[in-house]
N, C-alpha and C positions, 0 to 999 in steps of 0.2 A: 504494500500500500504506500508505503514511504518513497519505495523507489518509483513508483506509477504517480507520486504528484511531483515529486523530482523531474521527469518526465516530460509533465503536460507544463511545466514551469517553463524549461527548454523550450517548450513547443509555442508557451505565449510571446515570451522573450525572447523576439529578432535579433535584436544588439544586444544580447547577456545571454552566449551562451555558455553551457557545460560542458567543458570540453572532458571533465572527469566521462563521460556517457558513451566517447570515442573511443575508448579502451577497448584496446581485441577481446578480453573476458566480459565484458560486460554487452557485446554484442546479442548475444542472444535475448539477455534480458530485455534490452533495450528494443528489442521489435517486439518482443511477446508485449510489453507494456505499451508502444504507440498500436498494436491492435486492439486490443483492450480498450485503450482512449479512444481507437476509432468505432469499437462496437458501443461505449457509452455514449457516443456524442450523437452518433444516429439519429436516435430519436429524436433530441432535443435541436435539433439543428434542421429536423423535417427532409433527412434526407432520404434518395432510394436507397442505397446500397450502403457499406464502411468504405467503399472504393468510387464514388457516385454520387455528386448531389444533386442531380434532380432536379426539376422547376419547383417553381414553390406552388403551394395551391392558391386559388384562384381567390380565395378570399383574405390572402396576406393583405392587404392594404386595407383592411378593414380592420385589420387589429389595433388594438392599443399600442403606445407606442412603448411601452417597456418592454411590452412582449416580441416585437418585431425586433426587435435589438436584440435579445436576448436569439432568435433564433437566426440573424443574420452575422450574432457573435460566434454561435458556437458552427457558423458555417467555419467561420473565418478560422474557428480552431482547428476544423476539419481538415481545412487544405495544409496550415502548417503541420499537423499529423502526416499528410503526404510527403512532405518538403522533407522532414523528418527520416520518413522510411525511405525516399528515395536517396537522401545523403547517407543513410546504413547500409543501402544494395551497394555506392559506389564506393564505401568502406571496405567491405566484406570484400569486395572484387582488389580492392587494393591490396591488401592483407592475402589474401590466397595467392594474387601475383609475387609480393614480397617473398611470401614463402616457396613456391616454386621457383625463382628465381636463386632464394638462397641454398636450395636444395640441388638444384645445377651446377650450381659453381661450387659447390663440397668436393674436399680434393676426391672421396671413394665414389662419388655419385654412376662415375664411366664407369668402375670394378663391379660395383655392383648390381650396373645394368647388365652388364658381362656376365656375370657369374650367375645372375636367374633365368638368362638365356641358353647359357651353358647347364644348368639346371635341367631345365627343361625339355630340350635336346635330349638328354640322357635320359630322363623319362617315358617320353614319347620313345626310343629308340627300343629300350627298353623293357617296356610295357605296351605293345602296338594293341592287344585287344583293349585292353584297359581306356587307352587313349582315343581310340575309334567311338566306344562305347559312349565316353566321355561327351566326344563333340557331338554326336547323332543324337543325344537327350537337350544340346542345347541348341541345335539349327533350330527347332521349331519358336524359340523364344529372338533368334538374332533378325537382325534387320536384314534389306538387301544387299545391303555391302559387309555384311557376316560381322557387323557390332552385336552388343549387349547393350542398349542403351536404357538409360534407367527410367525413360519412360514406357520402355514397351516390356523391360523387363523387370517388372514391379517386385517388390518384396516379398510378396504372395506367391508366385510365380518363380523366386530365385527359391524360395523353400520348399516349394515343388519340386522343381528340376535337382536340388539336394538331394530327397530322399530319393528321386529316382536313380539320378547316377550311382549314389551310396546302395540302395537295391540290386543294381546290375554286375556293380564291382562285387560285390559278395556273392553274388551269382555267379561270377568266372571264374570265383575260388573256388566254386563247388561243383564237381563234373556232372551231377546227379540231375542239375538243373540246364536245360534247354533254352538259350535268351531268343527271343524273335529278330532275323535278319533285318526288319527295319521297324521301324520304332512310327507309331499311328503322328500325323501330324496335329499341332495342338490344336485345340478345338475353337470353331468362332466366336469371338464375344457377337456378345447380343446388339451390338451398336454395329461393329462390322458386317452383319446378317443384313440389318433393318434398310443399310447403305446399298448394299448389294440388290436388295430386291426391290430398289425405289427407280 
């Protein structure tokens, strides 16, 4: 609560800000808290959406006049709430560049690209059923250029393809068991269906 009116302080005050709130640990808080502000102010600001203000209704200029202030106040907080979260996306993005940046230029950065490549090789060379198996559980989730992209491959969907792979490897350890030469392709969500038959 302390730190959510900390916050909306930032948020009223153009020329005072906090810069304590820029902190790379504090990033997280600091968006959960301007949503929060943006899901309280909604209402009182008569907007559509936390992301959205909307026309006003038709009978704003009928209002009294404390009242109109008060909801063309808390529009006005509305938008610095945005002002806000969009200077945290282009924090975040600065901070992840710093840090890949300092993660490149670390003297093992090359060795240990090397050596999980090297890694890996040996594996797959290795293990050719294993690794077959492997990738035929996760074609059906990759994109067309044979990504895993994390929107198509949802969290739901990578703990799927877990137990499956983890099924199949224990299956080649066991002679007793027969795996199917190809593996069913994953099934349509219901948006891709509704797309297809329009």
């Amino acid at each position: 609560m302390a730190f959510r009116s900390t916050v909306a302080d930032d948020a009223r005050n153009q020329n005072d800000r906090d810069s304590a709130l820029r902190h790379p640990l504090l990033q997280r808080r600091w968006n959960t808290a301007l949503d929060e502000l943006a899901t309280l102010t909604v209402p009182v600001a008569h907007a559509s959406s936390p992301s959205a203000l909307g026309a006003l209704s038709s009978d704003f200029s009928h209002l009294p006049e404390q009242d109109a202030f008060k909801i063309l106040n808390a529009r006005r907080f509305l938008v610095a709430i945005w002002q806000r979260r969009a200077e945290h996306t282009r924090l975040i993005h600065q901070y992840a560049g710093t840090v890949t940046d300092r993660r490149h230029a670390a003297p093992d950065h090359d060795m240990r690209s090397q050596a999980l490549d090297t890694a890996l090789d040996r594996l797959v060379a290795e293990y050719p059923a294993a690794t077959a198996r492997i990738l035929a559980r996760l074609r059906p989730y990759a994109t067309a250029d044979g990504r895993l992209e994390e929107d198509v491959f949802t969290p739901a969907l990578r703990a799927q393809a877990k137990r499956e792979v983890l099924a199949d490897l224990a299956a080649i350890r066991r002679p007793d068991i027969v795996l199917p030469s190809a593996i069913a392709p994953r099934p349509v969500r219901a948006a891709t269906a509704a797309l297809a038959a329009c």
